[in-house]
N, C-alpha and C positions, 0 to 999 in steps of 0.2 A: 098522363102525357099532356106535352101543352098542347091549346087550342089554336098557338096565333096562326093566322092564316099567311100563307104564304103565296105573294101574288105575282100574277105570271102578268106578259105583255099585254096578253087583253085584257087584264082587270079581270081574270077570273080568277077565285080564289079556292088554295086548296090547302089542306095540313093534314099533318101526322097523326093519326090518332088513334091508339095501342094499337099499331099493326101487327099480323101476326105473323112470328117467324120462321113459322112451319113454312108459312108457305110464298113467304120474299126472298128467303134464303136459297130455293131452287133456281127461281128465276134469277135474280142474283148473279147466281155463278153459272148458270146457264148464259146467260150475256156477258159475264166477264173470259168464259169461253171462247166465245165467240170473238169478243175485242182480242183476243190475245192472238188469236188467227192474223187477224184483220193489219192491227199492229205489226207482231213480224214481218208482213208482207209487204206493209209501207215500210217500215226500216230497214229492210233488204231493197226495196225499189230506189230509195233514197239512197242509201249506200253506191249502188251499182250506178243510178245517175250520176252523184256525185264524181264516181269515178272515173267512168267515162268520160263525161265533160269537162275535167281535168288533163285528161290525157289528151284528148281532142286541142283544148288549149294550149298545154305545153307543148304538143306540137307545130297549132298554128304559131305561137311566139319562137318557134328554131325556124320554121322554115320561110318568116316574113325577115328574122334577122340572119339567115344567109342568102335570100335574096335581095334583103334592103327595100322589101315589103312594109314599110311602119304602121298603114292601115290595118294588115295582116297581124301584127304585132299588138296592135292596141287591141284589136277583135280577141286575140287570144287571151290578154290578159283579163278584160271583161271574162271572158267565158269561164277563166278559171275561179274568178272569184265570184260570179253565179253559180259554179255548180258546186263552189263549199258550202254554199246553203240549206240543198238539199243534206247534203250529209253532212252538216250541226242537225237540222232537225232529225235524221234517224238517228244518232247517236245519244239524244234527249229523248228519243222512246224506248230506248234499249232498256232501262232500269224498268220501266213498268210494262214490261212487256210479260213476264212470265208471273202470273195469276194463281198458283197450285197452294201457295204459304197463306194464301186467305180465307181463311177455314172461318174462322166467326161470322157476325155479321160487322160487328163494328168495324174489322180490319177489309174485309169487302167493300164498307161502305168508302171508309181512307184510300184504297186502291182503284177505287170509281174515281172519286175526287181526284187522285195525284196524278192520272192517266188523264181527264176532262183538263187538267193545268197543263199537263204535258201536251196534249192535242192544240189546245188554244195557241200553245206557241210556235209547232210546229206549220198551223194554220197563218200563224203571222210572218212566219218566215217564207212559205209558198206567195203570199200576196207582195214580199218585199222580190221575190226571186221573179214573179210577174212583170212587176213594175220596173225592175230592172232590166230586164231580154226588151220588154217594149220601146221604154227609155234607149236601151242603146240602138233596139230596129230603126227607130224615128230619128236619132241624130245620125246615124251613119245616111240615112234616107236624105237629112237634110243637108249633111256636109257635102254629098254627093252632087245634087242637085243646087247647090252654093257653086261649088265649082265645078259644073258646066258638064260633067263627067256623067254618062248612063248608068244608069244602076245596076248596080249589081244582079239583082234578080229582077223578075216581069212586078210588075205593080201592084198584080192583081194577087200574086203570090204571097208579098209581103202584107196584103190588106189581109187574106186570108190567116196567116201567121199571129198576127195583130188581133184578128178576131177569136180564131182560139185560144191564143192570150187571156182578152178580156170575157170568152165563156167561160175560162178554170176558175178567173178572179172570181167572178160571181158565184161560180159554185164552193169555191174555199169560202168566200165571205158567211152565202145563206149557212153553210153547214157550222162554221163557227159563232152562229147564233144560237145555230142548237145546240152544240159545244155547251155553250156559254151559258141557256135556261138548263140544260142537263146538271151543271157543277152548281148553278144557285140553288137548285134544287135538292142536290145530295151535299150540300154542307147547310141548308137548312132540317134539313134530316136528320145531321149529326148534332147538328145543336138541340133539336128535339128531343132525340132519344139521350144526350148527354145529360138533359133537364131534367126527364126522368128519370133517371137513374138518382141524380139529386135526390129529388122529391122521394122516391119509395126509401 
């Protein structure tokens, strides 16, 4: 097996070296178990959002253009194309969501990795669907208050709003670091054990 070390954010280093497969193999699919729970339920959560906040939209855009509401209408259209967001990203977890076909380890090790890729993007889609509800909370905030009109909701509300906003940002961010040192880790893994295989 090779020796090269493999190094994480603090400079500490780790590697491969003949692990053994009696007993990576449980834990393994014990945790890919587990992910496959996990999974389904953000891709049904993402789904049903998506949905939701679809129908929500395409409502607010009928009923700001039968009252000749245009604020109401721009609101809706925003809302409809934040909430295909979430559901692009369930529909990118759908294929790695059921686990049962990864019997080996090698192919385990590939359904870690193509699930850690699938996460990463599903993660960048939550941080773009953030950025976007905040973005439009702040300009409606500011169109309002341009022209001279109260706002819509209390201040305090929309701060509120704004701040769980930017608590999920940070929480999707941290957890896509660990995303992120988890797939460098199991595609150095695969490269390891591919080396070996070479070599014997």
């Amino acid at each position: 097996m090779t020796k090269d070390a493999y190094w994480d954010e603090l400079g500490i280093a780790w590697c491969a070296i003949q692990p053994e497969t009696g007993a990576i193999m449980p834990r393994l699919k014990s945790r890919l178990r587990r992910q496959s729970f996990l999974i389904a339920a953000c891709a049904v959560m993402g789904l049903l959002f998506g949905l939701a906040g679809a129908l929500l939209g395409a409502y607010s855009v009928w009923r700001g253009w039968t009252l000749g509401l245009w604020n109401f209408v721009a609101r809706g259209v925003v809302l409809v194309a934040v909430s295909a967001i979430p559901a692009v990203a369930a529909l990118g977890l759908l294929p790695v969501v059921i686990g049962d076909k990864a019997r080996a380890l090698p192919d385990m090790i590939d359904l870690t990795i193509a699930r850690a890729e699938r996460l990463l993007i599903a993660i960048r889609l939550g941080l773009l669907a953030c950025a976007a509800v905040a973005g439009n909370a702040l300009a409606i905030m500011a169109m309002r208050a341009y022209s001279g009109r109260p706002p819509a909701m209390p201040l305090v509300l929309a701060l509120a709003v704004l701040t769980i906003l930017a608590i999920l940002a940070l929480g999707l961010f941290l957890y896509g670091r660990h995303v992120a040192v988890t797939l460098a880790k199991f595609r150095y893994l695969k490269d390891a054990l591919a080396k070996d295989e070479e070599n014997s």
